[in-house]
C-alpha positions in Angstrom: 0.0 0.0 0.0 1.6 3.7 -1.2 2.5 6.1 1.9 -0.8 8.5 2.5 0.1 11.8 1.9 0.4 14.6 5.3 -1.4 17.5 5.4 -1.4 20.4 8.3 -3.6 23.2 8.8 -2.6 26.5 8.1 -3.0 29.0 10.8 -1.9 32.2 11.8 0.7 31.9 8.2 2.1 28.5 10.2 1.7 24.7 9.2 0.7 23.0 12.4 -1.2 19.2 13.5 -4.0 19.5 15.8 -2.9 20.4 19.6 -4.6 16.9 20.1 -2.5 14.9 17.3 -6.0 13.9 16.0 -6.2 12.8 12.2 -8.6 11.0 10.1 -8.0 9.3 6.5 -9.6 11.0 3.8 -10.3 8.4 1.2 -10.6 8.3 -2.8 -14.4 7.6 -4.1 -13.0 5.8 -7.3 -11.6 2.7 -5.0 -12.7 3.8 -1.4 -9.3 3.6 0.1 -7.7 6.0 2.0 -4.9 8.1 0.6 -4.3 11.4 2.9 -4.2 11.7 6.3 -5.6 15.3 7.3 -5.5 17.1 10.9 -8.6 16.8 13.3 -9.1 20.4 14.0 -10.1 20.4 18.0 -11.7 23.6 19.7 -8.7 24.7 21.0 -7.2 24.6 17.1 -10.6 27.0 16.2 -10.0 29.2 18.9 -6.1 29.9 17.4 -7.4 30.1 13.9 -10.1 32.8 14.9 -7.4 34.7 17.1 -4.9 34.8 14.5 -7.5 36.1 12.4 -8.7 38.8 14.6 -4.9 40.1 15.0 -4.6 40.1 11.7 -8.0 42.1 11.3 -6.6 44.5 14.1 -3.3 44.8 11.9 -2.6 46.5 8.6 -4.6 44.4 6.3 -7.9 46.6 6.6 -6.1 49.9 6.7 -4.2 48.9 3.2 -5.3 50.7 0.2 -7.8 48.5 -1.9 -5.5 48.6 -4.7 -3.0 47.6 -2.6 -5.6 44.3 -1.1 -6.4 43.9 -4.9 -2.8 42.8 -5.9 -2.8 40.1 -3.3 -6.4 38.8 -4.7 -5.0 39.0 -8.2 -1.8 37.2 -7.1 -3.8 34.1 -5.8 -5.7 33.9 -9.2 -2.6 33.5 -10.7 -1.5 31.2 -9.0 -4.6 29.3 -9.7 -3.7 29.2 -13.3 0.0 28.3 -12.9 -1.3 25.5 -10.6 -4.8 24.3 -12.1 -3.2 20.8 -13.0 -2.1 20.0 -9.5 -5.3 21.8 -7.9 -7.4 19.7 -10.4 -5.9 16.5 -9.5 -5.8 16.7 -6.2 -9.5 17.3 -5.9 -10.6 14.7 -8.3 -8.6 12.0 -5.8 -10.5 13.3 -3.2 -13.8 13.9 -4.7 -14.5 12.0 -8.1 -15.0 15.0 -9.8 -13.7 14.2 -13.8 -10.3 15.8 -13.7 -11.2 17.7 -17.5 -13.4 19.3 -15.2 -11.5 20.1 -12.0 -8.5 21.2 -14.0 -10.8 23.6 -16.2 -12.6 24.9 -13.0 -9.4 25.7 -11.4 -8.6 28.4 -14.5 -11.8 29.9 -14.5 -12.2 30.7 -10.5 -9.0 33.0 -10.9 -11.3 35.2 -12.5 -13.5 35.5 -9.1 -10.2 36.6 -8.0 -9.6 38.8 -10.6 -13.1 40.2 -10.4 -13.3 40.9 -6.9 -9.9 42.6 -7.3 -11.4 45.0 -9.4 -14.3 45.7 -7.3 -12.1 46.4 -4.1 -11.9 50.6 -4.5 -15.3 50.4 -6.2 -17.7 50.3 -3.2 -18.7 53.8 -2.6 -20.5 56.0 0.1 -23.5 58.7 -0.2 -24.0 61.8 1.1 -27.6 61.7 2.5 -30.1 64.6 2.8 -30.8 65.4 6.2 -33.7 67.1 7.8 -32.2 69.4 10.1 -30.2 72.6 9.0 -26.3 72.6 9.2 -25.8 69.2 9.1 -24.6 66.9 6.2 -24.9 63.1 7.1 -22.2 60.7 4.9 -22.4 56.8 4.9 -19.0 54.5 4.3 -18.7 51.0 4.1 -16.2 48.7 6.4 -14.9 45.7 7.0 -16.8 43.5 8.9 -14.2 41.4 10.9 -13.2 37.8 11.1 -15.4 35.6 8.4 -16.2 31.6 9.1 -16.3 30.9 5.5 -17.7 26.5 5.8 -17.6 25.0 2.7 -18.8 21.5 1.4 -17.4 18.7 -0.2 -18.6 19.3 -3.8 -16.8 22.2 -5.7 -14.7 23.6 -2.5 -12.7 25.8 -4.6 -15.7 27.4 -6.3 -17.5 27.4 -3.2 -14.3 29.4 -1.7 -13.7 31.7 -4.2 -17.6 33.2 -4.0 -16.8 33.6 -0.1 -12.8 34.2 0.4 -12.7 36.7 -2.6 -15.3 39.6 -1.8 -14.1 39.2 2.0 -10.5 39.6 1.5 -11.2 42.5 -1.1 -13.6 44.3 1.3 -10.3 44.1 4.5 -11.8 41.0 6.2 -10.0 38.3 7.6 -11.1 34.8 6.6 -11.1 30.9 8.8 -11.8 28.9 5.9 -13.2 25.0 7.3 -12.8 22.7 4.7 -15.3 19.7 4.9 -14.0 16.5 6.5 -15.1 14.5 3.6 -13.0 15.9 1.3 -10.3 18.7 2.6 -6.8 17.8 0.8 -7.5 20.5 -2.2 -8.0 23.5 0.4 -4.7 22.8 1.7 -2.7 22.6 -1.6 -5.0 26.2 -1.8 -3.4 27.1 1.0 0.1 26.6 0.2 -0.6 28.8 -2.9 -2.2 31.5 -0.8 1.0 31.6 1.4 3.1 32.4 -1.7 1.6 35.6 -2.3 2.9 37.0 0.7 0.1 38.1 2.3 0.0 38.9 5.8 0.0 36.2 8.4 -3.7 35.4 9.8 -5.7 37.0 7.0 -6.4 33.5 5.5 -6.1 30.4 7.7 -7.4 26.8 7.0 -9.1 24.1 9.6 -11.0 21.1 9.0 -12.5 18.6 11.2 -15.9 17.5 11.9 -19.2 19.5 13.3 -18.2 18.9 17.1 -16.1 20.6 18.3 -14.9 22.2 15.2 -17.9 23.5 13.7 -19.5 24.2 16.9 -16.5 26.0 17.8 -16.1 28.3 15.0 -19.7 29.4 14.9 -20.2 30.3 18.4 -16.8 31.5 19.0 -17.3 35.7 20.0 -14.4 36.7 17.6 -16.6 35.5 14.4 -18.6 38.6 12.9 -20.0 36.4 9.8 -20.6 33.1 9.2 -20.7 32.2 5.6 -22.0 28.6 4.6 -22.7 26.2 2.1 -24.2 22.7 2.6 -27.7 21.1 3.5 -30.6 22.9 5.4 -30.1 20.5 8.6 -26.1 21.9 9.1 -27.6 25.4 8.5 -30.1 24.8 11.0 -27.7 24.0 13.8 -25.1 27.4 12.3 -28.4 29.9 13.1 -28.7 28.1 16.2 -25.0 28.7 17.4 -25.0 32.4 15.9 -27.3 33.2 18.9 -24.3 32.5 21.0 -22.2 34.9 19.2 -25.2 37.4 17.8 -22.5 36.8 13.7 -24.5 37.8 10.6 -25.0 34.8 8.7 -25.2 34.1 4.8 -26.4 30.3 3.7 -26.4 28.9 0.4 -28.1 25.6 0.9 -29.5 22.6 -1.5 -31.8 22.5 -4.1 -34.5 20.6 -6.1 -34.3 22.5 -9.1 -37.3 22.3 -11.8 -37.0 22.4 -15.4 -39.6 23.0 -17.9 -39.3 22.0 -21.6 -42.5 23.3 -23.6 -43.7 22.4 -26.8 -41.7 24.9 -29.0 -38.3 24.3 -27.4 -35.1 23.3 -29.3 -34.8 19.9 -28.6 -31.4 19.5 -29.2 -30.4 22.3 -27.6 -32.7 21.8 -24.5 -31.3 17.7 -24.4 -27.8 19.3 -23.9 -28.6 21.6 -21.2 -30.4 18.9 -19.5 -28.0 16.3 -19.5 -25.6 18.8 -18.4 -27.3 20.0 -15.3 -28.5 16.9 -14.0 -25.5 14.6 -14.9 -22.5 16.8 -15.0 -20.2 16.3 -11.8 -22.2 13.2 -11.7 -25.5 15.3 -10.4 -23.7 16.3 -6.9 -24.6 20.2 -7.8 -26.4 22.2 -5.6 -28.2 23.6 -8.3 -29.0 19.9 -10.5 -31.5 20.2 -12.7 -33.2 17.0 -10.8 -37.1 17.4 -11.6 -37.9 17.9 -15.5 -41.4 18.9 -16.3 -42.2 17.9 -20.1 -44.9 19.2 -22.1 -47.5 17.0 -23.2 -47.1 17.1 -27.0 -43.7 16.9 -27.1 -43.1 14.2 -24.0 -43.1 10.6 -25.7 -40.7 11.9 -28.1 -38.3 14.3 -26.0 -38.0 11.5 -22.9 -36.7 9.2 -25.5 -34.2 11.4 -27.0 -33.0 12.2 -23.3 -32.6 8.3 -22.6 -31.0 7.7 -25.4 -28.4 10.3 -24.3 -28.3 9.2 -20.9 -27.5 5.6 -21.7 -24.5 6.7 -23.9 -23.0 8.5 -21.0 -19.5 6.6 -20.2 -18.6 6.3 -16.7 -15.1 5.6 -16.1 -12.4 6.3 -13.7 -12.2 10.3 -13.7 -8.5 11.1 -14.5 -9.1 9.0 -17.8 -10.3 11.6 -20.2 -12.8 10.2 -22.3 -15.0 9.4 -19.1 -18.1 11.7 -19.1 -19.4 10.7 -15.8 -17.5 9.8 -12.7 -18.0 8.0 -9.3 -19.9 9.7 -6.6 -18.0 11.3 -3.6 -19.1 9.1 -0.8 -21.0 5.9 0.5 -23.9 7.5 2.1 -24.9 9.3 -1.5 -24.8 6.3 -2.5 -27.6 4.7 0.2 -29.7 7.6 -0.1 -29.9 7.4 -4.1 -30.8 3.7 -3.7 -33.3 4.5 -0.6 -35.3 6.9 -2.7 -35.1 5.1 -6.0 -36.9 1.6 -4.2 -39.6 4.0 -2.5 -40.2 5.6 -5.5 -40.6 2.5 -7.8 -42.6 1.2 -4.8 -45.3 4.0 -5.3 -45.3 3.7 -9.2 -42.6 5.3 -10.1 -41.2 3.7 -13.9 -37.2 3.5 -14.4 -36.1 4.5 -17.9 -32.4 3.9 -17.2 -30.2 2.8 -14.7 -31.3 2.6 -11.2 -28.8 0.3 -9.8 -25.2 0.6 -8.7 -23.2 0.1 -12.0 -20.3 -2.6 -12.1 -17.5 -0.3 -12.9 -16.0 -1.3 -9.8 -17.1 -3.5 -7.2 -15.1 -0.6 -4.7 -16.1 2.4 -5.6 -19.1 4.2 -5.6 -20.4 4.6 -9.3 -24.1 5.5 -9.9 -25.6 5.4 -13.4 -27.5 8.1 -15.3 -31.0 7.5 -14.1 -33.9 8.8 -15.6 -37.0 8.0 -13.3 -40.8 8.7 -14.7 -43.0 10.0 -12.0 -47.1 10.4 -12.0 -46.7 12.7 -9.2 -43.9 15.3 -8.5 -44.5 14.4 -5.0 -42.8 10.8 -5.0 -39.6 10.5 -2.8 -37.1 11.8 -6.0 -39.0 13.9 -7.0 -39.2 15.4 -3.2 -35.8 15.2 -2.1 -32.6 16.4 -3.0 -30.8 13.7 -4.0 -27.1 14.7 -5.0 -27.2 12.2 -7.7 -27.3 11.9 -11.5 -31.0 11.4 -10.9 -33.7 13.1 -13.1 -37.4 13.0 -12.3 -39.2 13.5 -15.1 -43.2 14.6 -15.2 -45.6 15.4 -17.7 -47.8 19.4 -17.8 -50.3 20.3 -20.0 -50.5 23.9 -19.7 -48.3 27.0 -18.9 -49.5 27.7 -15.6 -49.9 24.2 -14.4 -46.2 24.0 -14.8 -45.7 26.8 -12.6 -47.7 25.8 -10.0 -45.8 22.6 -9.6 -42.3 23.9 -10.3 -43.1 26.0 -7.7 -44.3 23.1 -5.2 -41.4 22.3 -3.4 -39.5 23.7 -0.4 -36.5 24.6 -2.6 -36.0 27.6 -4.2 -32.4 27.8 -5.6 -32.4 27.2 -9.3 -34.8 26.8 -12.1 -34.7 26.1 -16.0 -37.3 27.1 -18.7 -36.1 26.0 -22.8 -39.2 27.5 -25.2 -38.6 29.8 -28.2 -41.3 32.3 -27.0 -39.1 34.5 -25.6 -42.5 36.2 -23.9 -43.2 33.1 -22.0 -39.7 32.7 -20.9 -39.8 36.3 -19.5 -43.3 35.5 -17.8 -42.3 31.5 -16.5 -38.9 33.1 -15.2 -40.6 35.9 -13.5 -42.9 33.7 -12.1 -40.9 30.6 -10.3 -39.9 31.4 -7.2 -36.0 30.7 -7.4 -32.6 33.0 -7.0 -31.6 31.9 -10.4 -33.5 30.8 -13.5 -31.7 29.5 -16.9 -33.4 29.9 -20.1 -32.5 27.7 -22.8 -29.4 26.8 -21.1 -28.3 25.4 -17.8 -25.6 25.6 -15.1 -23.7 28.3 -16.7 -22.6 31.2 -13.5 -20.2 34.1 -13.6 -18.6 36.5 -11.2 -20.7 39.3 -12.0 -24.0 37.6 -11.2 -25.4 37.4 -7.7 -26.6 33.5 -6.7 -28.4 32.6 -3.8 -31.9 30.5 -2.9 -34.8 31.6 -1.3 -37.1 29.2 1.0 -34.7 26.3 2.2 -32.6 27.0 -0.1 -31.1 29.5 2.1 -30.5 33.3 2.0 -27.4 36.2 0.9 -25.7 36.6 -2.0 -22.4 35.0 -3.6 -20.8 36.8 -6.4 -21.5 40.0 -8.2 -22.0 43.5 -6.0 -24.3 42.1 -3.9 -21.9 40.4 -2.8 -19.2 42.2 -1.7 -21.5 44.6 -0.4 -22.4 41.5 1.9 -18.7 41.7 3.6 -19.2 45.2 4.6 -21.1 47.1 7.0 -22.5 50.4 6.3 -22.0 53.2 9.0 -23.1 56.8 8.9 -20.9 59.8 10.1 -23.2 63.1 10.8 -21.2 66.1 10.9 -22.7 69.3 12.1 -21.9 72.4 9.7 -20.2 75.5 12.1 -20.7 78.9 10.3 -17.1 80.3 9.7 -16.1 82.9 12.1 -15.6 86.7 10.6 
């Protein structure tokens, strides 16, 4: 068996083991066997990471001209480039994720950085009327402090960049927990980030599990906000430790996201986007196209096309580069795609393709494309996010009816619409209740653009000025206007 590779955490600018010596194996989804050994961040490892942060907050970094802060951001995105092979790698040992993809990912999240270092002298201040003479009231926008940013699993440097960019641009200092089930990546990030130079403290990186690490970082009274991505149970407990600490919180949180082909869609086109967004990083997006709503004309006709797509897919080991789809990141996915797949068939539910644990390897956990025809968008996946290459696919009649059951659900982070009728696709868009909607295309994001749910799907903004705006705090000054003396 190959040595497993050594990681530390990177606090205060130093690379350190837990003060308890704790480590767990992190282990590769394509065979499920270990291959790092990671750092078991305990409280007592939080509580340096947050203090290291705040004395870095109470430092220079702050009080530094934005263009100065904005070199440092645009230094880390290069470093992304130089480094995208090893960054892509690493990540696709540790998650599954098709290393075309990882590797491609890695290049275009150096233009958050980029972005963001454009923003940072861009946020402005007003000059406010006032309703008493002789005064002239002026708003500016600060820093907020010492950011928890938690990321998941599933696109950690994305997830990152929409949190650790805006924050560092706006003067705050950043802990950065990396999820247990997948960390190695945010390390080698780490090593990168050290390379710019930037000051000691204003980025550190902990993993470990929800107790005592998470616990720890989200009630600890240093942490002004806590930003978060991950499911709506993890959130739950995060609101309930802010209480301790009274820190602004920002979640981006899962999804069930409906898709609706109408009669007049480009079927190619629209069989593209949806294979894309529900089979892409093998379905384990937060914003998978997962329930597809066909109109009834066109739904005998389109479903086949779609399963005749899906069953070409070619799942493979994911540093081979002609696999399109690869394993899923962990064993519990797995049991809860199976879980809902048998109650769904159980309560009519028809299986077009797959549906069962494909033989790729008898180690890892490989799921096929499944497409799953469902009389009532109610059935268990249908319900429930999944984080799967599983599509549920229903039949509508009419424009509104479509509406009313995209809408039916608790989610509310992404949606699709593909129709030629650029009208409806104004109106559809307009009317599902969703942070993003995609017409005639799907999964597609950029740096300008604010994303973020509504209902379970959580609350805040990540990219665009929204954004940044979200790492500041807005303060008034009111100055009271002497006459000059003669």
């Amino acid at each position: 068996m190959p040595e497993l590779k050594k990681y530390k955490m990177f606090i205060g600018g130093e690379w350190v083991d837990s003060d308890t010596k704790k480590t767990f194996e992190t282990l590769n989804p394509e065979d499920n066997k270990p291959w790092a050994i990671v750092p078991e961040a305990s409280a007592s490892d939080v509580d340096k990471a947050v203090q290291a942060a705040q004395k870095a907050f109470e430092g220079d970094w702050p009080k530094i001209l934005p263009r100065e802060r904005a070199k440092f951001l645009r230094a880390i995105g290069n470093k992304l480039r130089d480094n995208a092979e090893l960054l892509g790698k690493i990540e696709t040992i540790d998650t599954g994720k098709l290393y075309r993809e990882t590797n491609k990912q890695a290049n275009y999240i150096a233009e958050y950085y980029d972005y963001y270092a454009g923003m940072a002298d861009k946020v402005e201040g007003t000059v406010l009327p006032i309703d008493k003479p002789n005064i002239q009231a002026i708003t500016s926008r600060i820093p907020i402090g010492v950011i928890a940013a938690i990321v998941p699993w599933n696109s950690q440097m994305f997830l990152t960049a929409t949190k650790l960019a805006p924050a560092l641009a706006m003067g705050n200092t950043v802990v950065i927990k990396s999820s247990e089930l997948a960390p190695a990546v945010m390390f080698e990030f780490a090593k990168l980030i050290e390379e710019t130079g930037i000051p000691k403290g204003v980025v550190n990186v902990i993993t470990g599990f929800g107790d005592p690490c998470g616990k720890a970082l989200t009630t600890h009274n240093l942490v002004e906000k806590v930003a978060f991505t991950g499911g709506p149970e993890t959130a739950r407990h995060i609101i309930r430790n802010s209480a301790e600490n009274l820190s602004e919180v920002s979640l981006e949180l899962g999804g069930k996201s409906p898709v609706a082909v109408f009669d007049d869609a480009h079927q190619e086109n629209a069989v593209n986007g949806i294979t894309a967004g529900i089979f892409g990083a093998s379905g384990q997006s937060c914003i998978a196209g997962s329930r597809l709503y066909l109109q009834k004309g066109i739904y005998d006709e389109f479903l086949d096309k779609l399963t005749k797509r899906a069953e070409k897919i070619k799942i493979g080991a994911p540093m081979d580069p002609d696999t399109e789809m690869g394993p899923l990141s962990n064993y519990k996915q797995l049991e809860i795609i199976e879980k809902n797949i048998k109650k769904t068939t159980e309560q009519g539910g028809k299986i077009k393709c797959g549906g069962e644990r494909h033989p790729f390897s008898n180690e890892g956990y490989y799921f096929p494309p499944t497409i799953i025809e469902c009389d009532n968008h109610n059935l268990p996946t249908a319900e429930n996010e999944l984080f799967g290459p599983v599509l549920s696919v229903m039949k509508f009649d009419t424009e509104n009816e479509v509406i009313e059951k995209m809408n039916d659900n608790q989610y509310g982070l992404s949606s699709g619409v593909y129709t030629s009728d650029f009208s409806r696709g104004l109106r559809v868009s307009n009317a599902i209740r969703a942070g993003i909607t995609f017409v005639n295309t799907y999964r597609l994001i950029s740096p300008s653009a604010p994303f973020g749910g509504i209902k379970d799907s959580g609350y805040g903004k990540e990219a665009g000025m929204d954004s940044i705006k979200d790492y500041t705090r807005a303060v008034s000054y009111t100055h009271l206007t002497l006459p000059t003396k003669a």
